[in-house]
C-alpha positions as CSV (number, residue, x, y, z in Angstrom):
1,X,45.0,-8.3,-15.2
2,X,45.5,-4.8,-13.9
3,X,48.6,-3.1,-14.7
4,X,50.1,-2.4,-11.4
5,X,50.7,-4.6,-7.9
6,X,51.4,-2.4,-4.8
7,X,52.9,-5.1,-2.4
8,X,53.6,-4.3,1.2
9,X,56.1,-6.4,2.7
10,X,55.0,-7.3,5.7
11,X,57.1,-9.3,9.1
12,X,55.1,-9.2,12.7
13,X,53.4,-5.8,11.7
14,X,49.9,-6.6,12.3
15,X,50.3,-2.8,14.7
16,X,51.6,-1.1,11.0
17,X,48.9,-3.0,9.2
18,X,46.4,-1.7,11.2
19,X,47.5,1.9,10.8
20,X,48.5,2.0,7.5
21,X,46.7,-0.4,5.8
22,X,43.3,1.6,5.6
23,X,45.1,4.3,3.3
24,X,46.5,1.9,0.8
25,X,43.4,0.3,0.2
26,X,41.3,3.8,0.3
27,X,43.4,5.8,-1.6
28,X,44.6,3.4,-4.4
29,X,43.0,3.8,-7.8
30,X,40.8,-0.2,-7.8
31,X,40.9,0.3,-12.1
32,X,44.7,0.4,-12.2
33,X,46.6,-1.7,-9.2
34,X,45.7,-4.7,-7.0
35,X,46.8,-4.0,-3.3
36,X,49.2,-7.2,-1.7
37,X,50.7,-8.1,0.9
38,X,53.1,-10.5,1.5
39,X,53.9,-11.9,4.3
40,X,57.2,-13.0,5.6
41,X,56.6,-16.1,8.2
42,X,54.8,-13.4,10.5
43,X,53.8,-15.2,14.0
44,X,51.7,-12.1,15.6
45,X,48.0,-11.3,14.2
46,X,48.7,-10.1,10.8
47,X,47.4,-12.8,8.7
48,X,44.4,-13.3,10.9
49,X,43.9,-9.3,10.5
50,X,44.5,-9.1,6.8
51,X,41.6,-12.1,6.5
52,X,39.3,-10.1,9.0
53,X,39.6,-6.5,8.5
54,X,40.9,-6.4,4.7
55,X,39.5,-9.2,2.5
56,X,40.1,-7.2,-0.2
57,X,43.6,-7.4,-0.1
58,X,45.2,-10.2,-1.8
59,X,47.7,-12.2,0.8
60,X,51.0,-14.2,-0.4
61,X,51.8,-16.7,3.0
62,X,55.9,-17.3,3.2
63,X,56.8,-20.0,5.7
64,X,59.8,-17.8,6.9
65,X,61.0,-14.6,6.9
66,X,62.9,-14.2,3.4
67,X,64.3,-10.8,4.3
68,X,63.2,-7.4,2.7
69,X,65.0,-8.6,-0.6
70,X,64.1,-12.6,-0.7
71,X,60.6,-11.6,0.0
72,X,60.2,-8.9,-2.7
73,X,61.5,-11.0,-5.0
74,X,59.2,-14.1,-4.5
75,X,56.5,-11.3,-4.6
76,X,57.1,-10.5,-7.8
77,X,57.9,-13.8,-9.5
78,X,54.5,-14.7,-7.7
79,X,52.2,-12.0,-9.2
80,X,54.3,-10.8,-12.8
81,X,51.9,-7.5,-13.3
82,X,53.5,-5.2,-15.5
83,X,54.6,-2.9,-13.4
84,X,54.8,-3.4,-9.1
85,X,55.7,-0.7,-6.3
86,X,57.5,-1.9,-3.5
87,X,55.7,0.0,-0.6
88,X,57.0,-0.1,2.8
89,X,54.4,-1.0,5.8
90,X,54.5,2.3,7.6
91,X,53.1,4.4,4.7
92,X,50.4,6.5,4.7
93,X,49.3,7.3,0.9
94,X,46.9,10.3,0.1
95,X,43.7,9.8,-2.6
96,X,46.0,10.3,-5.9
97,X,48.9,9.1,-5.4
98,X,49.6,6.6,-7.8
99,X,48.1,8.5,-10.8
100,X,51.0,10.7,-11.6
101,X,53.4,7.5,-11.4
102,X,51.9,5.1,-13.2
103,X,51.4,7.7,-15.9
104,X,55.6,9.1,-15.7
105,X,56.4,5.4,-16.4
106,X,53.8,4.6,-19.0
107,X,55.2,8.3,-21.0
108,X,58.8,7.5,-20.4
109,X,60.1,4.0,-21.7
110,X,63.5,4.7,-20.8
111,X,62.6,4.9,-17.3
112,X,62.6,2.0,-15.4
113,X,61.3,2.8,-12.3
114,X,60.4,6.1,-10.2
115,X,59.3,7.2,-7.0
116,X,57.4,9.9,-5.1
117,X,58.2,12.6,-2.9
118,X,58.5,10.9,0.3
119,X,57.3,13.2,3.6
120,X,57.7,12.5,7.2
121,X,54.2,11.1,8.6
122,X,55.2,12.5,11.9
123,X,56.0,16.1,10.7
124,X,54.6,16.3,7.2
125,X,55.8,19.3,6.3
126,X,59.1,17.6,6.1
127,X,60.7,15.6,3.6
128,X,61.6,11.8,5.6
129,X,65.2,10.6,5.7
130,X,64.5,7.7,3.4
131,X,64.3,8.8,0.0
132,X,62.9,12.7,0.6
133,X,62.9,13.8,-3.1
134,X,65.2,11.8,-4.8
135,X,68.7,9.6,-4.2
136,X,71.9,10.3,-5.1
137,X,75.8,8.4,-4.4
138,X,78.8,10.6,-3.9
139,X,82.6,8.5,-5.0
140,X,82.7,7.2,-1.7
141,X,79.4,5.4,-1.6
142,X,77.6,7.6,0.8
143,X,73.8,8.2,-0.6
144,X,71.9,11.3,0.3
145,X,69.2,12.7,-0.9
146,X,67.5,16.2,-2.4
147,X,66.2,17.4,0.4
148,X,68.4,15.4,2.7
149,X,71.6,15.1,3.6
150,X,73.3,13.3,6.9
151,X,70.8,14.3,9.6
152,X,69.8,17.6,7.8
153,X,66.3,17.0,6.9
154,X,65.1,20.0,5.1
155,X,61.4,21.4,5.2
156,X,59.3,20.8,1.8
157,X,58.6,24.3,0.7
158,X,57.9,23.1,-3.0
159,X,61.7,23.7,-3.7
160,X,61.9,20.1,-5.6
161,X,58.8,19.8,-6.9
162,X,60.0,19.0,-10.2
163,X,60.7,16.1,-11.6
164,X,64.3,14.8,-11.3
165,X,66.6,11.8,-12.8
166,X,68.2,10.7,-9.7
167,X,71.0,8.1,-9.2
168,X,68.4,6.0,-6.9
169,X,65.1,6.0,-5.8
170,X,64.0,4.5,-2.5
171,X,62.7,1.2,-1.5
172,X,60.4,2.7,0.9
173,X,57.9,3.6,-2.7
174,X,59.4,2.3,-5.8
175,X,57.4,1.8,-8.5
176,X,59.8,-0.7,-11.2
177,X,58.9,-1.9,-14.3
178,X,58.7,-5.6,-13.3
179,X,60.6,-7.3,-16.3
180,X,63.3,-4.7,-16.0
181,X,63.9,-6.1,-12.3
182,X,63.8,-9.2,-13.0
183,X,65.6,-9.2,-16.2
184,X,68.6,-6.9,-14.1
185,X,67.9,-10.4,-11.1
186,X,65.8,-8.5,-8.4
187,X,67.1,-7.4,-5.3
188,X,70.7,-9.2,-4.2
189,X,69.1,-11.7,-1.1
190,X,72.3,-11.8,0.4
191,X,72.3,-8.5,0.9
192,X,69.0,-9.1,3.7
193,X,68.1,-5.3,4.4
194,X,68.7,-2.2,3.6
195,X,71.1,-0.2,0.6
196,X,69.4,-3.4,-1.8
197,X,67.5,-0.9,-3.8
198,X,70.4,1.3,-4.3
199,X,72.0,-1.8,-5.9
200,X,68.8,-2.2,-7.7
201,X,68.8,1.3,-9.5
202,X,73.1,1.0,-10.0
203,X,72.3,-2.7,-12.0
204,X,69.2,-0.5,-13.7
205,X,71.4,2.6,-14.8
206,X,74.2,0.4,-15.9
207,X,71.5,-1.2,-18.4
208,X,71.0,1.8,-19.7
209,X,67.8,3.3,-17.9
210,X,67.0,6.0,-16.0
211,X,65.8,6.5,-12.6
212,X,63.0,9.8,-11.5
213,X,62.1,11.0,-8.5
214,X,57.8,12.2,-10.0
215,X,57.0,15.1,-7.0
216,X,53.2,15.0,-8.1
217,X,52.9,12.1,-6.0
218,X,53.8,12.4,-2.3
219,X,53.4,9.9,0.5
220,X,54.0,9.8,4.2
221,X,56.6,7.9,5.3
222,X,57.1,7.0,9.1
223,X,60.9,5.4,8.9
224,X,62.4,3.1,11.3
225,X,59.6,0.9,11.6
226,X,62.3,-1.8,10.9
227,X,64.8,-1.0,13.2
228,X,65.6,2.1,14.8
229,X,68.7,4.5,13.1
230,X,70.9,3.5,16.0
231,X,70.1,-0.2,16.1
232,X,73.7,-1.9,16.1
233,X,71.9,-4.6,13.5
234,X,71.0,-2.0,11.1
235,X,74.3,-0.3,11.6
236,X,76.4,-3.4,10.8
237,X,73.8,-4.0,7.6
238,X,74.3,-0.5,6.6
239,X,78.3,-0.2,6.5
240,X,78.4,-4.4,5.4
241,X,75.7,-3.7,2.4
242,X,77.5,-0.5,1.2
243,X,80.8,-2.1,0.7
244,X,79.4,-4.4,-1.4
245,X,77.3,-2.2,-3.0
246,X,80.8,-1.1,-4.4
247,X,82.4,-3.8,-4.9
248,X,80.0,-5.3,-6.8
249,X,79.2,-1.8,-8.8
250,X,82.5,-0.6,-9.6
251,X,85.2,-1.8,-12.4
252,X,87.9,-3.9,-11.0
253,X,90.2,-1.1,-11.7
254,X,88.7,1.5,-9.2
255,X,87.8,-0.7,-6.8
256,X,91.5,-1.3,-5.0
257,X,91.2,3.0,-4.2
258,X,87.9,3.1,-3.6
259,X,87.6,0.1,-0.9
260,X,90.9,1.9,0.4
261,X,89.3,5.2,1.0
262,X,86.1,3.7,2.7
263,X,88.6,1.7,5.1
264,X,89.9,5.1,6.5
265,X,86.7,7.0,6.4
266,X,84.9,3.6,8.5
267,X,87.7,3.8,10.7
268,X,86.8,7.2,11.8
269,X,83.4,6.1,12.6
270,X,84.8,3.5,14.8
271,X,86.9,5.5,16.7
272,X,83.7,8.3,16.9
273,X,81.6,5.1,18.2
274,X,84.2,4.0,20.7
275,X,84.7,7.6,22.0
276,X,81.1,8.1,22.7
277,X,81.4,4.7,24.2
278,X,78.9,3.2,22.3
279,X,80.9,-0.2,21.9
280,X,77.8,-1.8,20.1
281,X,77.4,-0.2,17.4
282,X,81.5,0.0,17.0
283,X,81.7,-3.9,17.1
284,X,78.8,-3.8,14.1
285,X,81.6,-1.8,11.9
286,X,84.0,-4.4,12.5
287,X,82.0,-7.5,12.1
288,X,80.3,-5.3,8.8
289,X,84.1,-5.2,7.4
290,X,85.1,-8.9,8.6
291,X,81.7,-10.4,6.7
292,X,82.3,-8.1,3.7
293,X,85.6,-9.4,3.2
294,X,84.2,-13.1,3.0
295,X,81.2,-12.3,0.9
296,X,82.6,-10.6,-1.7
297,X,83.8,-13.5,-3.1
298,X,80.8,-14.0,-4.7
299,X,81.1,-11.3,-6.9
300,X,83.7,-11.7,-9.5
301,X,82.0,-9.8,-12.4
302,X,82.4,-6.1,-12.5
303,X,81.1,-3.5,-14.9
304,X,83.6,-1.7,-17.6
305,X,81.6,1.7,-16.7
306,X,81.9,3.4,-13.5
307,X,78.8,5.4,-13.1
308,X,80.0,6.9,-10.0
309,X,82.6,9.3,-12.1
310,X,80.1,10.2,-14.3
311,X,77.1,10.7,-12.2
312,X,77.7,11.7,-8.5
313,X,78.4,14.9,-7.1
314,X,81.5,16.0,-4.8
315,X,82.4,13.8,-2.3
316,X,79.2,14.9,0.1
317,X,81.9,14.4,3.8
318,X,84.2,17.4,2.6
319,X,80.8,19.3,1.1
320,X,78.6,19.0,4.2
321,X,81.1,19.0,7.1
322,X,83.9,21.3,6.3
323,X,82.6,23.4,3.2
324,X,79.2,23.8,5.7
325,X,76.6,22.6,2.6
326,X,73.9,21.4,4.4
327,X,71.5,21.4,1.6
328,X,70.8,20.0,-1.6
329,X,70.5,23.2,-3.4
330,X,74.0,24.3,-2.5
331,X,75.7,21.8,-3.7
């Protein structure tokens, strides 16, 4: 068996397939990975595309759609190579670019996973929103990246072409050491979509391991080809997922102040939704916050180490908006 699985999670994307596809297979060393997809109850063209156009790639058929999460981790309990990277559908990879990770991981045992630098495929001289160079987690929750924070997405002039222990690294690319995920349980299903690999790297660190952004290896990343930034779905996964993120992350002792501070800071966003009159997206905060509140009963063991003292930064509202740091670098 090869060493590494590249599986593309894949849900009526036979279009992304079709564009992206080509790359993966082309530009994806054949003597270290297998290239997979799996596919999550898709009812368009993309089995029937996959079997015409790429026989070479190995398909796994779910009956329904298991979510980004569920499907990963049947993917992986499915294939068991010794090391997998979770690639999203809308990537383009360049010939190369998963030398330099394979070999970070094979020279650094105490990492347990790593990803590259991850470039806008529509203006690729930019870093892309969803992981740019490396994630990090101020005490509020709020992740952000080197080389992008809020909407200020910085140009790559080479200024983080190092490598870097980061707090996360980004579903989008992550390359994991596959019995580290699933001895830290894989990506939490319940949490569907979106923030699950931040929770992913937090269970990872608290083991022990560390997490690298390796800038050797780049890909281009479209973003969004989920659901758009101002979808009211993804809106009401993104506030919902990062409350649990640190409820589930944080000791029991820092949670009451923690959960109290994101209650005030969500609120604001409410009230900046309903003033713009965007009513949709406001009702996903509140349904985000009623459906944490119920789910977190499933989460009754806390860590005794809160990596969020320790690790993060300045809280990254007071640095960006009222201190005006708008890049990583000033921080």
């Amino acid at each position: 068996m090869k060493p590494v699985a590249v599986i593309i999670l894949n849900w009526n994307g036979e279009k992304l397939l079709r564009e992206f596809l080509p790359s993966v297979v082309a530009n994806t060393d054949p003597d270290i990975a297998d290239v997979i997809v799996a596919d999550n109850g898709s009812t368009d063209g993309s089995r029937e595309l996959l079997s015409r156009d790429f026989p070479q790639v190995r398909l796994l058929a779910f009956d329904e759609n298991l979510g980004y999460a569920g499907g990963y981790n049947r993917a992986l309990r499915e294939t068991g190579y010794r090391y997998t990277v979770l690639l999203n559908s809308d990537v383009e990879t360049p010939r190369g670019w998963l030398g330099p990770l394979y070999q970070f991981l094979e020279s650094h045992p105490d990492a347990a996973a790593c990803q590259p630098k991850i470039l806008s495929y529509k203006e690729r001289h930019r870093f892309e929103y969803a992981g740019a160079a490396g994630g990090f987690i101020d005490r509020n929750g709020y992740p952000y990246c080197r080389g992008r924070i809020f909407d200020t997405v910085e140009e790559d002039k080479g200024q983080y072409d190092t490598p870097a222990e980061v707090f996360w690294a980004t579903g989008a690319a992550l390359m994991v050491r596959t019995d580290l995920y699933t001895l830290a349980g894989g990506l939490d299903e319940r949490f569907f979509a979106h923030m699950e690999e931040i929770d992913l790297c937090w269970r990872l660190r608290l083991m022990g391991h560390t997490l690298w952004c390796v800038p050797a290896s780049h890909i281009y990343h479209l973003g969004g080809g989920s659901l758009p930034a101002a979808n009211p779905r993804k809106t009401y996964l993104n506030f919902r997922n990062n409350l649990l993120l640190l409820h589930k992350n944080l000791p029991a002792a820092d949670l009451r102040p923690a959960l109290m501070r994101r209650r005030l800071l969500d609120t604001a966003a409410w009230a900046k939704f309903i003033l713009t009159l965007d009513f949709p997206n406001a009702s996903a905060i509140l349904r985000a916050h009623r459906d944490f509140r119920r789910m977190r009963r499933h989460y009754t063991a806390h860590p005794a180490v809160n990596l969020l003292a320790s690790t993060s930064r300045p809280d990254i509202l007071i640095s960006y908006f009222i201190r005006r740091k708008r890049l990583f670098s000033q921080l």
